[in-house]
Structure formats: C-alpha cells, structure tokens
KEVOMAR-74731 format. One record per residue (C-alpha): residue in three letters; x, y, z. Coordinates in nm, 3 decimals, always signed. Example, Ala and Ser with C-alpha at 12.3 -4.5 7.8 and 13.67 -1.06 7.14 Angstrom:
# KEVOMAR-74731
residuo|X|Y|Z
ALA|+1.230|-0.450|+0.780
SER|+1.367|-0.106|+0.714
# end
This chain:
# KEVOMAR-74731
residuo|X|Y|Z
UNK|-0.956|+3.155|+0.101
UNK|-0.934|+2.789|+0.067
UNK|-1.050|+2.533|+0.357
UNK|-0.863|+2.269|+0.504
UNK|-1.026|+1.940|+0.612
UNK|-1.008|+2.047|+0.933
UNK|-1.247|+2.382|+0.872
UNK|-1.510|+2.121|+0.708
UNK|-1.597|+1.909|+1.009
UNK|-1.893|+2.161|+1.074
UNK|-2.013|+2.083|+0.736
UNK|-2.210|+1.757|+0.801
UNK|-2.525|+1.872|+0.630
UNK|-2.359|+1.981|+0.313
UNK|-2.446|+1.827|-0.021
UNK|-2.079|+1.778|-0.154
UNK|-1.736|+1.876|-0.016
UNK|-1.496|+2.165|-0.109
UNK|-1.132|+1.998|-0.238
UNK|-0.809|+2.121|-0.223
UNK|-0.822|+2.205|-0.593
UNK|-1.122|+2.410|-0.512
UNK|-1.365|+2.222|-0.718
UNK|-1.685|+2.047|-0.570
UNK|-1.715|+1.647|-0.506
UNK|-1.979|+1.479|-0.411
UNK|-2.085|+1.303|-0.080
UNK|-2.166|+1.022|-0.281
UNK|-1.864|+0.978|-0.502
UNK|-1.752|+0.586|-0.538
UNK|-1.393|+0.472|-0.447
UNK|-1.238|+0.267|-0.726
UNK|-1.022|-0.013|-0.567
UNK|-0.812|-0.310|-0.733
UNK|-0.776|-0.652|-0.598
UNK|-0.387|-0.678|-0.573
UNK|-0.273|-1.035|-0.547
UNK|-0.061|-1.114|-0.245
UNK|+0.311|-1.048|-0.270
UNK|+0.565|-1.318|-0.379
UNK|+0.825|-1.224|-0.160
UNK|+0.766|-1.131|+0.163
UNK|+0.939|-1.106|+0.507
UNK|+0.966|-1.464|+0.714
UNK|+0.671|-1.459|+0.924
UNK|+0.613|-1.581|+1.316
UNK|+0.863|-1.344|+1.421
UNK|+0.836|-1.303|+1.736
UNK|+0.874|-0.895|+1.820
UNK|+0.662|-0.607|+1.727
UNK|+0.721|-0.442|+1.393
UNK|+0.664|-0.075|+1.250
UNK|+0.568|+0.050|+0.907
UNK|+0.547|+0.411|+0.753
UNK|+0.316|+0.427|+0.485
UNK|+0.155|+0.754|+0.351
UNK|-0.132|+0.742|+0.059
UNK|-0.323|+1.065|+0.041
UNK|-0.515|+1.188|+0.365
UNK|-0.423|+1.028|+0.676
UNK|-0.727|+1.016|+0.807
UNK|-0.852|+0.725|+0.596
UNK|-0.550|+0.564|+0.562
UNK|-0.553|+0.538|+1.005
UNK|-0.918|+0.482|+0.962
UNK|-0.803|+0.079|+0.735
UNK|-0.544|+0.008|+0.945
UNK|-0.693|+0.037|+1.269
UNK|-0.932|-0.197|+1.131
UNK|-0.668|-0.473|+1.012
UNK|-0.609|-0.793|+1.248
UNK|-0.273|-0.792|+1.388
UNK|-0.188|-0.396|+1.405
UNK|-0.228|-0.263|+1.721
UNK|-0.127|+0.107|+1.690
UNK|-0.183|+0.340|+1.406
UNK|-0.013|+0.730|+1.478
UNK|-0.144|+0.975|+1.213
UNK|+0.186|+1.169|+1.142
UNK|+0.427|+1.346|+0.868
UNK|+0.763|+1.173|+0.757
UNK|+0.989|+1.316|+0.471
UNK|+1.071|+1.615|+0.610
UNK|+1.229|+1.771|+0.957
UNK|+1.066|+1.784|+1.340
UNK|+1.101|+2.169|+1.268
UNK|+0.812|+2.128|+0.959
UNK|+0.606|+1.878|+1.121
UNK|+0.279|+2.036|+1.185
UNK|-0.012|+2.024|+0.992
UNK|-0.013|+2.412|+0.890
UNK|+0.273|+2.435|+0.736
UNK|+0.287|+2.030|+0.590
UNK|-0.043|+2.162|+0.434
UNK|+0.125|+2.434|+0.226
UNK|+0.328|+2.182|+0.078
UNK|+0.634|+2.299|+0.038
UNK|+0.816|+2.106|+0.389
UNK|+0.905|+1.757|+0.235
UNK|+0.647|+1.582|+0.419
UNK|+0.393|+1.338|+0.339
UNK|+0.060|+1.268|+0.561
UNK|+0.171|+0.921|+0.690
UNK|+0.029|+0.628|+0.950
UNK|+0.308|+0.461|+1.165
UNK|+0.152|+0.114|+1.175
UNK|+0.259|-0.098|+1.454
UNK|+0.209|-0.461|+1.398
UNK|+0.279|-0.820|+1.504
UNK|+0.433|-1.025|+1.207
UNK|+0.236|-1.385|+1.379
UNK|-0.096|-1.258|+1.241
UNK|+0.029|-1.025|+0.951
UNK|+0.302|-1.000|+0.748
UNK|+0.458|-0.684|+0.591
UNK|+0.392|-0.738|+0.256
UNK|+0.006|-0.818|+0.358
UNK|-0.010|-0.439|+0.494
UNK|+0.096|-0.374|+0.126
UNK|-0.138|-0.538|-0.056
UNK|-0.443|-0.374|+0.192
UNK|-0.194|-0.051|+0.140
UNK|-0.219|-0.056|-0.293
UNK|-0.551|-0.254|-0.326
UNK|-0.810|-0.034|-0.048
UNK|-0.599|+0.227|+0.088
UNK|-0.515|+0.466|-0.213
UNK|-0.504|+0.490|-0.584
UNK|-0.081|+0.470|-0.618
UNK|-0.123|+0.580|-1.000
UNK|-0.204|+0.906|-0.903
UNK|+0.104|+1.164|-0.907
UNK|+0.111|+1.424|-0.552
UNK|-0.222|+1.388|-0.506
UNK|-0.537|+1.164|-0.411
UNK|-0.885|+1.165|-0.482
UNK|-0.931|+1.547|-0.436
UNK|-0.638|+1.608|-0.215
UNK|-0.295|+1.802|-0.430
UNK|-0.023|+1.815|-0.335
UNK|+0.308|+1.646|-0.275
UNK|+0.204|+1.612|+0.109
UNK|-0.066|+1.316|-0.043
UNK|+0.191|+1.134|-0.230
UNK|+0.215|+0.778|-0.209
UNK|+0.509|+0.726|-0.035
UNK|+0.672|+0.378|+0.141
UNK|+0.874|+0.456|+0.433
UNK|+1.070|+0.140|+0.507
UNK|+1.181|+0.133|+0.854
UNK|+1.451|-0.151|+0.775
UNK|+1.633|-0.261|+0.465
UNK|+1.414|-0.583|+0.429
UNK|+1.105|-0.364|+0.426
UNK|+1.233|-0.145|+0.169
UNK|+1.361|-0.484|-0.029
UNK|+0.972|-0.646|-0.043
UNK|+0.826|-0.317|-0.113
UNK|+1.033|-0.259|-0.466
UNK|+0.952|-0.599|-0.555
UNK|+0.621|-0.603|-0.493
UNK|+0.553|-0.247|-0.695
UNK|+0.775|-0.454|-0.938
UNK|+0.553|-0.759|-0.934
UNK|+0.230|-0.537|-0.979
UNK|+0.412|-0.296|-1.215
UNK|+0.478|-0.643|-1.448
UNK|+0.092|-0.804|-1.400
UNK|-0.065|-0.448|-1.494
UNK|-0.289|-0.509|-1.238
UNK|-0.323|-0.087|-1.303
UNK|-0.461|+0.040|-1.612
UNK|-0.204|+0.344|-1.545
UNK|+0.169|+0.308|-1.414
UNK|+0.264|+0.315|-1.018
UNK|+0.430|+0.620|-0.912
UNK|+0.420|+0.544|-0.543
UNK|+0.782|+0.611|-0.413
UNK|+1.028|+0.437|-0.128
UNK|+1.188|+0.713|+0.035
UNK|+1.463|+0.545|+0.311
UNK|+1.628|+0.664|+0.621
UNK|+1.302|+0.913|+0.696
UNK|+1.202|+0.990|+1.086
UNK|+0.822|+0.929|+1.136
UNK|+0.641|+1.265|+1.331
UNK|+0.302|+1.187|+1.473
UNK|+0.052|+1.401|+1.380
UNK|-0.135|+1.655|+1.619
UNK|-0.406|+1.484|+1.887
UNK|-0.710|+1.614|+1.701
UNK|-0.609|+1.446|+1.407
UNK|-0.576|+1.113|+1.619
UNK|-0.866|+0.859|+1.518
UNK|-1.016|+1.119|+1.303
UNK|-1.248|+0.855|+1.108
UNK|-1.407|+0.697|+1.416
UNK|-1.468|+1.020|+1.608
UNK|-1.590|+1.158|+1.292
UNK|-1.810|+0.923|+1.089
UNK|-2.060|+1.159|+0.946
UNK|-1.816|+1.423|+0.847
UNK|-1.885|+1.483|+0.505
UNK|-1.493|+1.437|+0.392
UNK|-1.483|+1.104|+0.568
UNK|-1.819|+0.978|+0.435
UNK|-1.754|+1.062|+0.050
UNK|-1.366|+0.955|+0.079
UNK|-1.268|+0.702|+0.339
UNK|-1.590|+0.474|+0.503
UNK|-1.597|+0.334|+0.099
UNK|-1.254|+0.213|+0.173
UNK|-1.369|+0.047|+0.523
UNK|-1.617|-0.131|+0.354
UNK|-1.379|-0.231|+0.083
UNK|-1.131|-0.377|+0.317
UNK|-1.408|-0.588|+0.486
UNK|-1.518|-0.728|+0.125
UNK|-1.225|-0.801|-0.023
UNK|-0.973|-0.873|+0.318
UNK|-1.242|-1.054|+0.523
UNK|-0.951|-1.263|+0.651
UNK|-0.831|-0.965|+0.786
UNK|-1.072|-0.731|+0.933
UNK|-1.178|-0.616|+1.232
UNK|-1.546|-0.490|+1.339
UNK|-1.403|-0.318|+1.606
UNK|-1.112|+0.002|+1.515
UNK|-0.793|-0.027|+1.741
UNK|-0.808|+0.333|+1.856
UNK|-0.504|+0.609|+1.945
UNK|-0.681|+0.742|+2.290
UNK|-0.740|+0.335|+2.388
UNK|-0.355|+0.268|+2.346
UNK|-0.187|+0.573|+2.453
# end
C-alpha cells in the first residue's frame, strides 16, 4: 500500500521519507533553486485593491509554507484548481486522475508586491518548473506546475515572463509549467491549512520545503517575512 503525506506526519524520527514513486529520499536532500531575474513586463503597480493569484508547483504544503512568508500577501488557501467542486478533495485529487492540481490562492496587495514578483519567488524558490507532472518526489499530474491566471493581464505577464526565462536559459532544461485559464480555485481541507508551520519537524516538510524558506530569505531578503501569515489567524 502506498502512503500519502498525510500518513507520514507520525514519522518524525525516520531517517528518510517514503515518495510517491515508492523509492526512499533522504531527510537531508538539498533543494536546487535558480535566481530568476525580475520580470520585464509586469502589471502597473500601487493599485489600490486586493488581488488573487492561483499558482500550483508540486505539494502545497511548501508552496503555502513561501508565500505566507512573502511581504505583501496576506492570505494563502491550500486548495485544488483544474478540475470540478465534485473532485476536489484530497483522496481522490491524490489518485490523479480528477484534473486538479495542488494549488495556493495567494491573496495580495499590488502597493508592496507586484504579480510578476510572486512569479519570480514562484519559478526561482518555490518549484523546479522543468520538471514534467511531478516535483521533487511527488508524480503525478496533481504536482504539475500550473499558472492559474485569475484575469487576462495575469495570464498576459505570466507567458511573457516563461517567455523571457525560456529565451535567457536561465534553466539548464526547458519550462513545462502550464497557464491553464478560466479555472475555479477549491480550498483545500482544514488539516491541510498551514501545514508547514504546524508541522516543522515532519520529516516531508524538513527534507522538501524549510530549504525553500531559507532560500526565499537569502535570495528575496527584500521580501521576507520572519513571521508566516497564517490560515487559522485570518479566517
């Protein structure tokens, strides 16, 4: 029988974690990150109202666990989007045959960060977007990265910033991260709410996603935050 992430919380004392693929990683594996330069185009910033963005990129633990440490968002929803409300729950998105992806709904204010800034934290820390249905040692077409524009502009600066990277090879292997339109966002269930701050020792989280914490406060120190915007704290 394979285990989920979920079954693995218990597991804190264990020397490596079980994958998806069913081979063995260890605790102490590295996460390889780029330094993506900042998009040329971009949406006008100082807007004045809130702004959402869907962006999935393997588990959606870690991916919450960077945003809720960015300056400027002030919600991040563990959810699915590519699929229907009837397929979102974790269960059957985990079998991977519903059209989901494990996505964060980021809300943010476009005074202290833009769009295309989320991007560049989104391909430089968050994920590896050269790697096909699957990250790190998640498979699956549920860990695809996946763009979710919520608006045409969003979906505008996203192509033509995976253009600008595809063109400056800042990847020694092509991007196959997607922009899938018109998608509804479902959030996730509440245990998988704030996952990486409840669970910091969690063998899963240490080996895959506090690397990418400490990533995002070395190479975004401009833009991170000590303290994690939490779920439970915002309602």
């Amino acid at each position: 029988m394979r285990l989920n992430r979920i079954q693995l919380v218990g597991l804190g004392a264990a020397l490596c974690v079980l994958t998806a693929c069913g081979q063995l990683l260890p605790t102490g594996a590295t996460h390889n990150v780029v330094a993506a330069p900042a998009p040329t185009l971009d949406e006008p910033a100082g807007t004045s109202h809130l702004e959402v963005a869907v962006l999935a990129g393997g588990c959606f633990w870690g991916v919450q666990g960077v945003f809720e440490h960015v300056i400027g968002v002030s919600q991040a929803i563990s959810g699915y989007a590519g699929g229907s409300e009837a397929t979102a729950d974790y269960e059957l998105v985990s079998g991977g045959a519903t059209g989901h992806a494990e996505s964060v709904q980021i809300t943010f204010d476009p005074q202290q960060i833009s769009y295309g800034r989320l991007l560049q934290i989104y391909f430089s820390v968050v994920h590896d977007p050269t790697q096909l249905n699957r990250q790190g040692p998640d498979v699956g077409s549920q860990y695809r990265s996946t763009i979710f524009p919520t608006s045409e502009e969003q979906a505008r600066v996203a192509q033509a910033y995976i253009d600008q990277l595809q063109q400056a090879a800042i990847f020694s292997a092509p991007i196959v991260t997607s922009i899938e339109v018109n998608r509804e966002f479902y959030p996730a269930e509440t245990y998988h709410q704030d996952f990486l701050v409840k669970n910091p020792s969690n063998p899963y989280i240490e080996a895959n996603d506090l690397p990418k914490i400490e990533n995002l406060k070395k190479m975004q120190p401009s833009e991170y935050r000590d303290t994690p915007v939490q779920v439970d704290a915002t309602g």
